[in-house]
C-alpha positions as CSV (number, residue, x, y, z in Angstrom):
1,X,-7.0,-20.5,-19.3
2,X,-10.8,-19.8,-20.2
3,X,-13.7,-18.6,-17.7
4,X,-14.8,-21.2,-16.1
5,X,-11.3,-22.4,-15.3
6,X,-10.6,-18.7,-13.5
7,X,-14.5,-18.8,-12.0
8,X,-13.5,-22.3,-10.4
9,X,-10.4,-20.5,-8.8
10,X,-12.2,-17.8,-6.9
11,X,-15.0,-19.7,-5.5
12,X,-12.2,-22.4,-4.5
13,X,-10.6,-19.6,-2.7
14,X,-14.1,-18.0,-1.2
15,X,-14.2,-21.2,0.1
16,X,-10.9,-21.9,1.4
17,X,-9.4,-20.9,4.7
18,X,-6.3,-19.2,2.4
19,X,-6.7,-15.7,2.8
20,X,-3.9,-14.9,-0.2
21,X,-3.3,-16.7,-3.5
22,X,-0.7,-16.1,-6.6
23,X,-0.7,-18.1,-9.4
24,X,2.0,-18.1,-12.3
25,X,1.3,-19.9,-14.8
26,X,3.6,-21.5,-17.5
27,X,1.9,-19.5,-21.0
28,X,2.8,-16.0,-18.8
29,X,-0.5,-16.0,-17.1
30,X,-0.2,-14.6,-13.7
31,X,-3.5,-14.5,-11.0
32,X,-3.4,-13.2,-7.9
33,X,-6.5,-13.2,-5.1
34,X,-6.6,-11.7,-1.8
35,X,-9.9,-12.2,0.8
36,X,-10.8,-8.6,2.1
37,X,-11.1,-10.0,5.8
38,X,-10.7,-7.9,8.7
39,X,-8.7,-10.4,11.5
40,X,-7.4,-8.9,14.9
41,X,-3.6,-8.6,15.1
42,X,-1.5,-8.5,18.2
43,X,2.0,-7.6,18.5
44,X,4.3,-8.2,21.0
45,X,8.1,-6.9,20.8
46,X,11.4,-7.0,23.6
47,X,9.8,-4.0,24.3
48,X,6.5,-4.3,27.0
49,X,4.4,-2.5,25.1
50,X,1.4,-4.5,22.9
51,X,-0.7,-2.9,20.5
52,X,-4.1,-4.4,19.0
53,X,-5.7,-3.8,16.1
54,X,-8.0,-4.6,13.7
55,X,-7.3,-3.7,9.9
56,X,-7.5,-6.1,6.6
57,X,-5.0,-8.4,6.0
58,X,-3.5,-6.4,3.1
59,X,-2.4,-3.1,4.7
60,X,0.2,-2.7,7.5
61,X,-1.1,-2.5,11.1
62,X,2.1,-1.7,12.9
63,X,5.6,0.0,11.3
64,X,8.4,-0.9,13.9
65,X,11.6,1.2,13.4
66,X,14.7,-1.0,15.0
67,X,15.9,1.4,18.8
68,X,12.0,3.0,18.8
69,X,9.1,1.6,20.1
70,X,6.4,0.3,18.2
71,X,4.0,2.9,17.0
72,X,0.2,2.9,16.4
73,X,-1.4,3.2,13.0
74,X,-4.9,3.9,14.2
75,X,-3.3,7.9,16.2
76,X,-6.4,9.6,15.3
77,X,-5.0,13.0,16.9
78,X,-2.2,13.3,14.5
79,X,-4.0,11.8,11.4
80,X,-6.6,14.7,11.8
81,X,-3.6,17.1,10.9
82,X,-2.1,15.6,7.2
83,X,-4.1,15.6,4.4
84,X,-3.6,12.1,2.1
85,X,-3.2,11.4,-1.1
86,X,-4.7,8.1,-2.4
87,X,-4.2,5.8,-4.8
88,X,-6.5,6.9,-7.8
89,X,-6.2,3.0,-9.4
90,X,-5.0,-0.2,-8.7
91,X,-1.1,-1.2,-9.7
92,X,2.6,-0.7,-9.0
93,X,4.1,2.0,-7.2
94,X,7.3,3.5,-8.8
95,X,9.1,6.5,-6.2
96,X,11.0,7.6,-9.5
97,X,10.3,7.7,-13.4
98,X,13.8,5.2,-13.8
99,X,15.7,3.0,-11.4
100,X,18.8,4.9,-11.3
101,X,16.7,8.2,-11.2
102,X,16.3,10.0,-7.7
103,X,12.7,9.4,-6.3
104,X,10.3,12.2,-7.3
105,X,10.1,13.2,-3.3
106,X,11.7,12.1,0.0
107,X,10.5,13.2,3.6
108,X,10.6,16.3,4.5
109,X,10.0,18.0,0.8
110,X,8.0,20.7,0.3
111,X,5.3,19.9,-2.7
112,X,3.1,22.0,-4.7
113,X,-0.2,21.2,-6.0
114,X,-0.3,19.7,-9.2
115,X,3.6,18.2,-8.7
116,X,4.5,14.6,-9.3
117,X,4.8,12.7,-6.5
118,X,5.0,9.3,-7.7
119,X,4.0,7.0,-10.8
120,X,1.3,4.2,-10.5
121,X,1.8,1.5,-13.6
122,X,-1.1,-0.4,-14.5
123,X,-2.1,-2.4,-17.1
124,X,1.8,-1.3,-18.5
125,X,0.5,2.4,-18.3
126,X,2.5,4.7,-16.3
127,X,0.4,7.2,-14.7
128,X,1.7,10.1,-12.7
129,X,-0.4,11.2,-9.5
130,X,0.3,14.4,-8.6
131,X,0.0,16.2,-5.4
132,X,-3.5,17.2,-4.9
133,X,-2.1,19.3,-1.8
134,X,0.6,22.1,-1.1
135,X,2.4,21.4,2.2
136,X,5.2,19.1,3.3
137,X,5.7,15.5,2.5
138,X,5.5,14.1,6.4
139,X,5.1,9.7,5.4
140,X,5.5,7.9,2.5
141,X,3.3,5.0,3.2
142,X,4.7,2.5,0.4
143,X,7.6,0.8,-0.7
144,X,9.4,1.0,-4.3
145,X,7.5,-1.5,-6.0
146,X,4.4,-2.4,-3.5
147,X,1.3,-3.3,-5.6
148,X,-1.4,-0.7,-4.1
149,X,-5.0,-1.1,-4.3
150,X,-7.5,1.9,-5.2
151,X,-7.9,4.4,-2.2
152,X,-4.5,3.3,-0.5
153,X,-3.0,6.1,0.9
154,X,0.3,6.7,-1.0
155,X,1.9,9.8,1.2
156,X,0.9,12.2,4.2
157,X,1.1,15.8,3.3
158,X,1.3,18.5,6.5
């Protein structure tokens, strides 16, 4: 696949109404294009409550735990309180250096600056972030295996 073939992608898809795209490819060749929109999003459960928000497409609005209700990203009060740690790049999140390893930390650990808290592959690099803060591990905001982008917060430290 040459430029002009992966040029005529992206402006098909900045004009599309798609707002995600993957493409594998037979020679190995894998692309994948996401829109940076901002759309509103309502949710309705059993439960009464509704919440609205507006957030791009490719980070969570609302986590729903099955018995609780459902809880509101955008809780400024309590945010104020946890400092964040970021992604530093764009790749794959790995909570452990090996598949049959224990994650590096799990809820409620205490973590020291400077410790390993996860590992971030890209472009087949593995690259440990480390905590940035001391404090308590309070949210782990990804999943085993989520693709993150740069700046997406990775775990909330109190």
């Amino acid at each position: 696949m040459d430029y002009k073939d992966i040029k005529k992608l992206i402006d098909d898809m900045g004009n599309s109404n798609l707002d995600s795209l993957e493409i594998e490819f037979p020679e190995g060749i894998k692309i994948s294009m996401t829109k940076n929109t901002k759309k509103e999003v309502v949710i309705a459960s059993a439960n009464p409550s509704v919440i609205e928000g507006s957030a791009p497409m490719t980070t969570p609005v609302v986590r729903e735990d099955r018995g609780t209700a459902l809880v509101n990203v955008k809780n400024e009060e309590k945010e104020e309180n946890y400092k964040i740690v970021k992604s530093p790049m764009v790749g794959t999140f790995y909570a452990s250096s090996a598949p049959d390893k224990d994650p590096f930390v799990k809820i409620g650990d205490k973590v020291h600056k400077g410790q390993v808290l996860c590992i971030v592959e890209a472009m087949k690099l593995m690259n440990e972030i480390e905590s940035e803060f001391d404090g308590e591990i309070v949210e782990i905001c990804v999943n085993n295996e989520d693709v993150v982008e740069y700046g997406k917060p990775l775990f909330k430290i109190k």
